[in-house]
C-alpha positions, 0 to 999 in steps of 0.5 A: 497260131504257131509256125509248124514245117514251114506253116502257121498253125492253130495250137487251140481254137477260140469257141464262139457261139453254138461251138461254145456250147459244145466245147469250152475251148482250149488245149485241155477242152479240146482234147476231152471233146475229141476222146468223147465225141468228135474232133476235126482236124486240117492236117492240109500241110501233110504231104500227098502224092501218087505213085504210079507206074507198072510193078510199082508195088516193087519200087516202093518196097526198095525203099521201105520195109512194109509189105506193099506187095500184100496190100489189096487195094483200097486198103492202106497201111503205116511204113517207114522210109529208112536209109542205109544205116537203118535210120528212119528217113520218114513215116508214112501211110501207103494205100493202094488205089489199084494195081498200078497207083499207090497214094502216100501221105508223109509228114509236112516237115519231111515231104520235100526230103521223102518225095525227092528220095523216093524220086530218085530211086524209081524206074524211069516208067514211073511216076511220083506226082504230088497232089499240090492241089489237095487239102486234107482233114482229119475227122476223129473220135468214138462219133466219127462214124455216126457224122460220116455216115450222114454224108455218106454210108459206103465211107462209114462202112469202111474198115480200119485201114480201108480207103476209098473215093467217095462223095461227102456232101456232094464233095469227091473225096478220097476217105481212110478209116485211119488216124493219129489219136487213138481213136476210131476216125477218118482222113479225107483227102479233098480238092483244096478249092472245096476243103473250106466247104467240107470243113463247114459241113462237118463242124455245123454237126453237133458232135464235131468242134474243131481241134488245134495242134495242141490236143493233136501232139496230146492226143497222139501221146496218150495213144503212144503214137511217134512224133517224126523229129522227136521220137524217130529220125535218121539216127533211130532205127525202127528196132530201137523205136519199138517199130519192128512190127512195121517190117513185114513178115515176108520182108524178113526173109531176105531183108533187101531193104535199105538197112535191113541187114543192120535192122536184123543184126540187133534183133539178133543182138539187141540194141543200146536203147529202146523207147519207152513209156515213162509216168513220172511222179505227182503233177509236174509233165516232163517236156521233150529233152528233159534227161533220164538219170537212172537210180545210182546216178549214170546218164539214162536217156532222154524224154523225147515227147511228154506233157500232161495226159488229159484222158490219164489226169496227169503227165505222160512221156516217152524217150529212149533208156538204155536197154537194162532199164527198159522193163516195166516197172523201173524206176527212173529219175527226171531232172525237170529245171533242176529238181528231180523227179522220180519217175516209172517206165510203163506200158504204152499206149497210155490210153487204150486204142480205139480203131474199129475192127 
């Protein structure tokens, strides 16, 4: 157990008994059970709350540079809160209920910042009420599907970035087909009192084995997926972070969210850095903060995630390079406690998605 946003959180579970047999335990085993079958995640320290109101749809697009506003409901979709400067504030998955409520789900080290920032910038006819009262799991893998659909077929059935109210097991959930790994899965927004029993259903499942902090920070790499404090912050815009896709076409138009007018001067311009995916050489992972030196020997940037790739057999990383050394295939230079390590800006994501369509 490791603090994390102000919680205590397992990095690996201990497998005892039938969970033995499926799964030998640790970081590496975990990782490998969840890419092959089905691993479930308590991501409870997650930030969930509802935004409700009459024209909430334009509140939130005040603040964030998706498109809210074509969002159907019970469909959801990732966003960003971003500041003046064009600086990513937190990222967040945004789904809409109905015509009038809107469920958020934010980042456990940032709820505290993003609910009182949303707060103070609504109408005073809506409403942002954390849901305090909610746990939430997060049920990942190629098996996923086949466990939901045992407890119940409408949320097996849904597509990617669907969500909506079901029963697991006798359980009101709230069910999206979304992730953090890669892979095609489920979170399951679930009244706190009953997340011990949900949890209990699904592990007595012979795909399912329980996954700690350790394979979801691997897991999310390989799959090329940000860290909030590693990889974006309020210092990285979007364009810098390989985000841009986030802006919505129609918010391109007039770009009237918070540093938009920043965000297109460098699509227009360019930018000084951009996030990349770098292989280093032989075994030996490249860790957050390990510096970038090009070939003549100028400072290049900085990793800011990296650690050994289960799925690829070796190590992984991403950080931000300048941006004439950011094309595929360049050659870097790792300082790694004191040696250096050649090192290859590569594709990302490491491994290839695997989200339902």
């Amino acid at each position: 157990m490791v603090p994390f946003a102000g919680y205590a959180m397992p990095v690996q579970y201990d497998m005892t008994g039938d969970l033995a047999a499926r799964c030998r335990g640790g970081v590496l085993a975990e990782h490998l059970h969840t890419r092959a079958h089905a691993g479930l995640f308590d991501v409870s320290h997650m930030g969930q709350a509802i935004l409700a109101g009459t024209d909430v749809v334009t509140a939130l697009e005040r603040l964030v540079p998706g498109d809210i506003a074509g969002l159907k409901p019970n469909r959801q979709r990732y966003t960003l809160l971003t500041n003046e400067a064009g600086g990513i504030i937190d990222d967040l998955m945004v789904a809409r209920l109905d015509e009038d409520r809107l469920f958020l789900v934010v980042n456990a080290s940032r709820k505290d910042v993003d609910f009182s920032h949303i707060a103070a910038n609504l109408p005073d006819h809506l409403t942002l009420t954390a849901q305090q009262d909610r746990a939430l799991l997060a049920l990942q893998g190629p098996e996923a599907v086949a466990v939901m659909a045992r407890l119940s077929p409408d949320a097996a059935a849904l597509p990617f970035m669907g969500i909506a109210a079901v029963s697991l097991g006798g359980i009101d959930c709230l069910v999206s087909r979304s992730g953090y790994t890669g892979e095609d899965g489920f979170e399951i927004s679930v009244p706190a009192e009953q997340a011990e029993a949900l949890a209990d259903k699904l592990i007595a499942y012979p795909e399912v084995v329980p996954i700690g902090l350790g394979a979801r920070d691997s897991l999310r790499l390989e799959a090329g997926l940000c860290l909030y404090g590693n990889d974006i912050d309020e210092l990285t815009s979007p364009i810098e972070a390989g985000l841009t896709w986030v802006v919505g076409k129609r918010r391109k138009l007039d770009w009237d969210f918070p540093g938009g007018l920043l965000m297109r001067d460098q699509l227009d311009n360019g930018v000084t850095r951009r996030r990349v995916g770098i292989r280093p050489d032989g075994r030996a992972p490249a860790r957050a903060l390990t510096t970038i030196v090009a070939d003549d020997g100028t400072a290049a940037g900085t990793i800011t995630s990296g650690g050994f790739g289960p799925s690829v057999n070796g190590p992984i990383a991403m950080g931000y390079v300048r941006r004439d050394l950011a094309a595929d295939g360049t050659r870097l230079n790792l300082i790694v406690r004191g040696k250096t390590i050649p090192a290859t800006v590569v594709p990302m994501p490491f491994t290839p998605h695997r989200y339902t369509r």
